[in-house]
Structures are given as structure tokens and as C-alpha cells.
RODO-2510 file (C-alpha; in nm, 4 decimals, decimal comma):
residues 177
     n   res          X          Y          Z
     1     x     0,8723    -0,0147     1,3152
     2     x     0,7116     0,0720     0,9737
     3     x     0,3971     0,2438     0,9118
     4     x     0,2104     0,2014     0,6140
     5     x    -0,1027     0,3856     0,5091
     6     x    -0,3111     0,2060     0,2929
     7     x    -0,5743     0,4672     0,1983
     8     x    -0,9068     0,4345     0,3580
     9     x    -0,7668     0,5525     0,6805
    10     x    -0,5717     0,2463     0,7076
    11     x    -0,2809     0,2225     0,9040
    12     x    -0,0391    -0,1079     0,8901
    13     x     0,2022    -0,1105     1,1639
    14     x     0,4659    -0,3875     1,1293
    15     x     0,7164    -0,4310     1,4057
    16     x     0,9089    -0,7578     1,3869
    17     x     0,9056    -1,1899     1,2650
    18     x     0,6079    -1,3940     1,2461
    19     x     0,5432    -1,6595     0,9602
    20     x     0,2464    -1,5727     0,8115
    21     x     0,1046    -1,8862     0,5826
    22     x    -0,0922    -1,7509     0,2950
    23     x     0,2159    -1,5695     0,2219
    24     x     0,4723    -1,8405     0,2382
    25     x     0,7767    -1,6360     0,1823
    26     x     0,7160    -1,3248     0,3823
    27     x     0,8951    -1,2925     0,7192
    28     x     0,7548    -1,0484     0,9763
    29     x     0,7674    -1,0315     1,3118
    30     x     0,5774    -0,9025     1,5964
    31     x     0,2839    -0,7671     1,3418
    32     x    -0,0045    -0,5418     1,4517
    33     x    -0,2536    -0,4293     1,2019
    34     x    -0,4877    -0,1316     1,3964
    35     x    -0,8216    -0,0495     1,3137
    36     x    -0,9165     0,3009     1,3850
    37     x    -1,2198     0,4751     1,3984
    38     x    -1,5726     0,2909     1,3173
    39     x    -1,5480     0,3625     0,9500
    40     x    -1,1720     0,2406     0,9057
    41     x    -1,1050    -0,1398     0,7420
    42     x    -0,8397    -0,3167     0,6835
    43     x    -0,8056    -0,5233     0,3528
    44     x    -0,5483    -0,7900     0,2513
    45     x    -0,4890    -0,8358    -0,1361
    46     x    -0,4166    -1,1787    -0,1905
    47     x    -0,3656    -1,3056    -0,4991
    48     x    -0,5937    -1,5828    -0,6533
    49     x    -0,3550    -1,6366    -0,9596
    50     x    -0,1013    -1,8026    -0,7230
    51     x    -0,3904    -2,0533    -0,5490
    52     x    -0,3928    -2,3100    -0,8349
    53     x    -0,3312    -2,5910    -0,6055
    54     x    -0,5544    -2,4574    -0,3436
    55     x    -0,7837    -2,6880    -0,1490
    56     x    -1,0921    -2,5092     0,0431
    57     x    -0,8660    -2,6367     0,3502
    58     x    -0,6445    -2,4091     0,2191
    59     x    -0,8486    -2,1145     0,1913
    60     x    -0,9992    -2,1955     0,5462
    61     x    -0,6183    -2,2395     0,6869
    62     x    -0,5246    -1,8474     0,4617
    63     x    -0,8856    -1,6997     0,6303
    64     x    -0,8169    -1,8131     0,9837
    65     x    -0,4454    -1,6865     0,9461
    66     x    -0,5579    -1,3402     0,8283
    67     x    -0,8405    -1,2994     1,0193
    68     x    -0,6531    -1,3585     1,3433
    69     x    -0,4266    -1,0711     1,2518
    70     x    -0,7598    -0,8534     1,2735
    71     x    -0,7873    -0,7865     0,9161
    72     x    -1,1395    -0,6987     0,7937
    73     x    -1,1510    -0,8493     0,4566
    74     x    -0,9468    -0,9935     0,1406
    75     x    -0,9653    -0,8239    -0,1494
    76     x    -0,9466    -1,1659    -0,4094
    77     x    -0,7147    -1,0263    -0,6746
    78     x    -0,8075    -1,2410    -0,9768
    79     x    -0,7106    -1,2403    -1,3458
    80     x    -0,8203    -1,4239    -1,6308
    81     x    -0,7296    -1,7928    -1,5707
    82     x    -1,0957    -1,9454    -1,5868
    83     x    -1,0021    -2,1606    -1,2846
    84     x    -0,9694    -1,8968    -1,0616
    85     x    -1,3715    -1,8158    -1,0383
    86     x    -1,3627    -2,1985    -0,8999
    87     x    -1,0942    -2,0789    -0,6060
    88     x    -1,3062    -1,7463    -0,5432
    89     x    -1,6095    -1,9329    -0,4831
    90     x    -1,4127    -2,1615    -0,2644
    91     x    -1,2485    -1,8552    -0,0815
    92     x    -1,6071    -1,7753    -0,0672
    93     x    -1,7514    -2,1239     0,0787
    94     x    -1,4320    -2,1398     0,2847
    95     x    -1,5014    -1,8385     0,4879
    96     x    -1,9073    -1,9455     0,5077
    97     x    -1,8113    -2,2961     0,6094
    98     x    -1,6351    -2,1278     0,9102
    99     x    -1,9021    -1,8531     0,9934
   100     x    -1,5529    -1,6412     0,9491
   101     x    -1,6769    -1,2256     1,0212
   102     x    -1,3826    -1,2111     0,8182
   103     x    -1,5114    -1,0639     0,4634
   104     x    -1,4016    -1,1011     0,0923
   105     x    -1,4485    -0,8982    -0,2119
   106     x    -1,3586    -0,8941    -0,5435
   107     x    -1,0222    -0,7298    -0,7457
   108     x    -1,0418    -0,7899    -1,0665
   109     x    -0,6636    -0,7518    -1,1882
   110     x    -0,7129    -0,5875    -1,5655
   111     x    -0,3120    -0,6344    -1,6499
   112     x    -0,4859    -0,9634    -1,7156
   113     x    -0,9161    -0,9873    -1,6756
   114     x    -1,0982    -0,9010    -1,9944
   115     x    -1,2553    -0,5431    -2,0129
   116     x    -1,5696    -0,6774    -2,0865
   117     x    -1,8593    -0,5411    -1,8591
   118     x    -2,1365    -0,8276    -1,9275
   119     x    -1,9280    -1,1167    -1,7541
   120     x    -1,7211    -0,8891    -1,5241
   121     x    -2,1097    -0,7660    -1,3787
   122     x    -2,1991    -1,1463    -1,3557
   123     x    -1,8966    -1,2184    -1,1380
   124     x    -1,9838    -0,9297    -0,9198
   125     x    -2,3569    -1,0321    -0,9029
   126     x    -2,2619    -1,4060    -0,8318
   127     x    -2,0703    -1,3291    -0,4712
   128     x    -2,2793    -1,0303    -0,3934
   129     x    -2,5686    -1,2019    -0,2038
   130     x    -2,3166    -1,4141    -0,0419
   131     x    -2,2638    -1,4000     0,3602
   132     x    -1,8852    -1,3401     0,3199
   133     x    -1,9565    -1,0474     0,0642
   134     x    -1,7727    -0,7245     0,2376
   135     x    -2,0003    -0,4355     0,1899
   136     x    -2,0180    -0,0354     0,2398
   137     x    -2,3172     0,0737     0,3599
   138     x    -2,5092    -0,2498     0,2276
   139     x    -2,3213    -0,1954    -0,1143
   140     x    -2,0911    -0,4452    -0,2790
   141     x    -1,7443    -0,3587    -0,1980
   142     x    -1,5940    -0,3849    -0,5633
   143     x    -1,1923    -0,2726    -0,6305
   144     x    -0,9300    -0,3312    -0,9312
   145     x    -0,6006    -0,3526    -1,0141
   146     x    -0,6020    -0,1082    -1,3196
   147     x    -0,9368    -0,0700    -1,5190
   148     x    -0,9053     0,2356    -1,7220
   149     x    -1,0006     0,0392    -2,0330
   150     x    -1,3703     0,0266    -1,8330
   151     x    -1,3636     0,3730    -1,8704
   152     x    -1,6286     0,5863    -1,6593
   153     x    -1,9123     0,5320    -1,8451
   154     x    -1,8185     0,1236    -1,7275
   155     x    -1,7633     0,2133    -1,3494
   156     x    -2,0667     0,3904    -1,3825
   157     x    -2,2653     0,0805    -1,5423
   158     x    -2,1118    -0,1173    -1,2639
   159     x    -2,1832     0,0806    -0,9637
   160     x    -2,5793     0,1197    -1,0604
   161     x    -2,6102    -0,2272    -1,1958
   162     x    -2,4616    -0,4309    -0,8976
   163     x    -2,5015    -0,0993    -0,6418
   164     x    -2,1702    -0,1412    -0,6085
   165     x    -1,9293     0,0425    -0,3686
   166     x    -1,6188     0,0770    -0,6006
   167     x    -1,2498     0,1463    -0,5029
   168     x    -1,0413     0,0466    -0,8143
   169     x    -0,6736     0,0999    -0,8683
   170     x    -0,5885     0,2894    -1,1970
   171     x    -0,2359     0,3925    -1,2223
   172     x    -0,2211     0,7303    -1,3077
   173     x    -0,5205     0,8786    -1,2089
   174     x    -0,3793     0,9581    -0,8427
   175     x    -0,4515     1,2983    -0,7379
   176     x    -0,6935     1,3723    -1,0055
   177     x    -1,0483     1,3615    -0,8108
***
């Protein structure tokens, strides 16, 4: 059995080998995510650089997958390919089309996505209203893989111009607040 805390309170436990589809070449088996507590989530990074092929079927087919292993949402991990806003917003549609409670949010992945606040903001502001948008306490769940280019002054322009709940990924700030 392995445990794997995934901050937020969340708690992976994988115990042996089912196929699981969005991730075609991952072998588990015998997988139980746990929620705990009321407050708890669990979130799924997929990655929307490696859905270029990707049908809406497919997204339905990933969301169905994931959601039936109790998941809460899917954190859409996106760089700066400008065909992957087209697969987010049919992620998006996908999971609406299905009335899925299963949620999505966005990652922007800053090894890659521009630092540049006025169209990162737009993204944000495009899915926010959307039924499938995962929120914290009515705010727009928002996370990142790096972002220290932003800077706080641009998490801070973020957070009050989409009222966004925000949960990025910097390397190297662990431990430091």
C-alpha cells in the first residue's frame, strides 16, 4: 500500500492494478482515493499539453474515468500551445454535457505559459462562470505549476481581479509562509 499526501489534507491511498484511461501507461491496481473531512478535495493534474488529438468524447471518456475514482476535480495543467485553450473549453463542455459534479480548474504550467497577467486573467475569467468551475468558498479555484515570474504583486492582481482562490506551485518557496 502507498500513501501519498497531496497537501490540502489529501490523502491518496493506492493498493494494487487497475487501467486507468486518461493515463494510458499507468498501471495500478486496486486504487482508493479517500476524502476526509468536509473541507478535504481531491484533485487530479492532468495534463492538457498531451490532449492534442483529443475529441470532447475523449474528455467525457477521461471525466467519467476520474470521477468514478471519487476524485473532486482536475486541475487542467496547460502551457502555451494556443490549441490547448480549445481542449480546456472542451474539458469544460465535456464535463457540462454530462452534468459531471466532477469539477475542473485551471494550472497554468509557467515552465511554458507566458507571465503575462492581462491574458492569463482573461483565461481565468472565461471558465469562471462556468458550471464545471471548482470553487472555494464561491471563489475560483486557480493553481500553477511555477509562477514566480508573476511575482506577488501578480497573485495579488489575480486573486482580487478574478476573486480567485489561488494554490500555485513555486518551487522553492516550500516552507516559507
Amino acid at each position: 500500500m502507498l500513501l501519498l499526501g497531496l497537501g490540502l489534507g489529501l490523502l491518496v491511498v493506492v493498493t494494487s492494478a487497475v487501467r486507468v484511461p486518461f493515463l494510458r501507461s499507468l498501471e495500478m491496481s486496486n486504487t482508493t482515493i479517500e476524502k476526509r473531512g468536509d473541507t478535504k478535495y481531491v484533485f487530479l493534474h492532468h495534463i492538457v499539453g498531451n490532449t492534442y488529438l483529443y475529441t470532447q468524447d475523449d474528455w467525457v471518456a477521461d471525466i467519467k474515468s476520474i470521477q468514478s475514482m471519487g476524485v473532486d476535480a482536475i486541475a487542467l495543467n496547460y502551457g502555451a500551445s494556443s490549441w490547448e485553450l480549445d481542449q480546456i473549453a472542451s474539458a469544460y463542455a465535456a464535463a457540462k454535457s454530462i452534468s459531471s459534479p466532477l469539477k475542473l480548474f485551471l494550472s497554468p504550467d509557467f515552465t511554458s505559459h507566458a507571465c503575462d497577467l492581462d491574458p492569463l486573467i482573461a483565461e481565468i475569467k472565461r471558465f469562471a462562470g462556468h458550471p464545471s468551475q471548482f470553487k472555494v468558498n464561491g471563489r475560483v479555484m486557480v493553481s500553477s505549476f511555477e509562477g514566480k515570474c508573476l511575482k506577488q504583486v501578480g497573485w495579488q492582481k489575480i486573486k482580487s481581479e478574478v476573486g480567485a482562490y489561488l494554490m500555485p506551485f513555486i518551487s522553492g518557496l516550500e516552507g516559507q509562509f
